[in-house]
C-alpha positions as a printed NumPy array, in Angstrom:
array([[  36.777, -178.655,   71.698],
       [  37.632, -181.585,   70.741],
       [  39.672, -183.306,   68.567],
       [  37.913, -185.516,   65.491],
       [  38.884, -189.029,   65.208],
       [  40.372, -190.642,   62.493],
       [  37.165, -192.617,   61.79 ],
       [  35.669, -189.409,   61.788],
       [  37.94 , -187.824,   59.627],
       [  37.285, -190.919,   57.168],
       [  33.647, -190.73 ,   57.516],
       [  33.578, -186.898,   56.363],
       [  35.999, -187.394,   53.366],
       [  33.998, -190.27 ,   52.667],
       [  30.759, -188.361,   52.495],
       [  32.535, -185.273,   50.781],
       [  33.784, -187.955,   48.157],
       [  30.094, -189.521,   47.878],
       [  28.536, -185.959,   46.937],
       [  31.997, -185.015,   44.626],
       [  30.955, -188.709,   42.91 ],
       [  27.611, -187.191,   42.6  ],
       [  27.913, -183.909,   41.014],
       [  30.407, -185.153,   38.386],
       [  28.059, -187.671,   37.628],
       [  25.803, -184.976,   36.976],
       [  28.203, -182.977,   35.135],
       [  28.58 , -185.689,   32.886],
       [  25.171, -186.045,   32.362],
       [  24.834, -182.992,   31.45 ],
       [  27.644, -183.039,   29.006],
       [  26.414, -186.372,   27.914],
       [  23.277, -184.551,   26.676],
       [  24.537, -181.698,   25.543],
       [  26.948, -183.294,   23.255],
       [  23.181, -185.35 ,   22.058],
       [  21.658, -182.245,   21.358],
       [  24.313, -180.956,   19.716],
       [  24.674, -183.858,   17.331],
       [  21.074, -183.576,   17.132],
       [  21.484, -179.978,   15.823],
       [  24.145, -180.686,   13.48 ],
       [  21.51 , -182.978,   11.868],
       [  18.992, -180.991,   11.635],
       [  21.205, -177.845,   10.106],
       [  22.623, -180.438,    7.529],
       [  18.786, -180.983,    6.725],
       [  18.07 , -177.408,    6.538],
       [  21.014, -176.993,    4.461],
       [  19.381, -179.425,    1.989],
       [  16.503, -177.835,    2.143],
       [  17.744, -174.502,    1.577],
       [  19.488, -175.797,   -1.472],
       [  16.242, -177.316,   -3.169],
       [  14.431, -173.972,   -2.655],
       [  17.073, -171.804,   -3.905],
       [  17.108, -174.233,   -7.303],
       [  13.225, -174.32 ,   -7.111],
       [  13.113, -170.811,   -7.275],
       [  15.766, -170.   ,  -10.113],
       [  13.675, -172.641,  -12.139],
       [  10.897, -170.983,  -11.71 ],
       [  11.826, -167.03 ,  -12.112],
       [  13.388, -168.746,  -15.572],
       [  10.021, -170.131,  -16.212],
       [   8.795, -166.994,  -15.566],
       [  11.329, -165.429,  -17.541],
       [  10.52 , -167.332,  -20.525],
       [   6.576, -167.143,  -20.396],
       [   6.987, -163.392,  -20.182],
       [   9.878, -163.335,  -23.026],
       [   6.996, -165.416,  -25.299],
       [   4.567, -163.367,  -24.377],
       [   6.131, -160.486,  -25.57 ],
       [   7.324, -162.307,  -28.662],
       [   3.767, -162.864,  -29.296],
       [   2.607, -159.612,  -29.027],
       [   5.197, -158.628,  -31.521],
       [   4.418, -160.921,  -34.072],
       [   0.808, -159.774,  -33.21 ],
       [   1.445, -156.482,  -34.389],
       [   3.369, -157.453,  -37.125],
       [   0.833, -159.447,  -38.77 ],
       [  -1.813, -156.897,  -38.191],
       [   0.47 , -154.139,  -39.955],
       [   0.879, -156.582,  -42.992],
       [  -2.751, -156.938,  -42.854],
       [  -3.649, -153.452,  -42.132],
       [  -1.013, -152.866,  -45.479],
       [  -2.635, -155.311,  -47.647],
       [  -6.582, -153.943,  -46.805],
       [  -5.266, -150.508,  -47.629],
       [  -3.308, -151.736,  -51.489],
       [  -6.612, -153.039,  -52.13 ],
       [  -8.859, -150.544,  -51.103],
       [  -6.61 , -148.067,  -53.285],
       [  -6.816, -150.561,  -56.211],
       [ -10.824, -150.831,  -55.849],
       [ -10.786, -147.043,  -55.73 ],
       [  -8.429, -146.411,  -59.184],
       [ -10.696, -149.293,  -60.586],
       [ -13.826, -147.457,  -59.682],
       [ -12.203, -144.44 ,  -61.055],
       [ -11.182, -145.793,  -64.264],
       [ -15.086, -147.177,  -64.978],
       [ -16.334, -143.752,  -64.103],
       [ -13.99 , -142.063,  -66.563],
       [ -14.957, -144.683,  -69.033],
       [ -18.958, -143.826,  -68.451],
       [ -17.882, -140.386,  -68.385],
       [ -16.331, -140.663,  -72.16 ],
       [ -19.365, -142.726,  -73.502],
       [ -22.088, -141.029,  -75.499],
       [ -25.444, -140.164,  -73.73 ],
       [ -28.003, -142.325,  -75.264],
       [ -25.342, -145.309,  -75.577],
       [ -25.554, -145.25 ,  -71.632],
       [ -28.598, -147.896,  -70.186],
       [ -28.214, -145.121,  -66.873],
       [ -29.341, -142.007,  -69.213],
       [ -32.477, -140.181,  -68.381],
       [ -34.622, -139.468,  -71.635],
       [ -34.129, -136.01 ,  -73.032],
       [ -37.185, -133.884,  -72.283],
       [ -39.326, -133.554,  -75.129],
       [ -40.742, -129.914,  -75.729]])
């Protein structure tokens, strides 16, 4: 065996240093674009953050939009019913007024004599 030179020995450590110059070069290449992508992400959470933000507002204005349609609706149907019970009130004081109006003009043909009536049959004559 035989003993390496010292221009040997420099030609190996130079060729171990070459490839050591190489992978960190690639190492920081790869950090290089890692640290992009993860500046890249950053953006794109604060963007999603955004959007989160808008959809969450979005959607409280419109469950209170929805709130408020069905909170008229029901108002509505309230009022509805209201109006029909005045109505329904008022159709029945008048039919009870017609009816003791009716009753009164019977009761006043009733207490009339016979032949003043125009509505009396002719007595029979025999």
């Amino acid at each position: 065996m035989t003993t390496p030179t010292r221009e040997e020995i420099d030609a190996k450590l130079e060729l171990i240093e070459t490839r050591m110059d190489g992978r960190v070069l690639s190492i920081e290449n790869l950090v290089r674009s890692s640290i992009a992508e993860s500046q890249e992400t950053r953006r794109d959470i604060k963007s999603l953050k955004w959007t989160i933000l808008f959809t969450a507002v979005a959607t409280v204005v419109a469950l209170w939009g929805v709130n408020a349609a069905i909170f008229s609706n029901m108002v509505a149907s309230f009022e509805s019913g209201k109006n029909t019970a005045t109505g329904q009130a008022d159709v029945k004081k008048q039919t009870e007024e017609t009816a003791a109006l009716i009753r009164k003009m019977q009761e006043q043909l009733d207490a009339q004599p016979a032949a003043d009536r125009k509505d009396a049959k002719p007595a029979d004559k025999k």
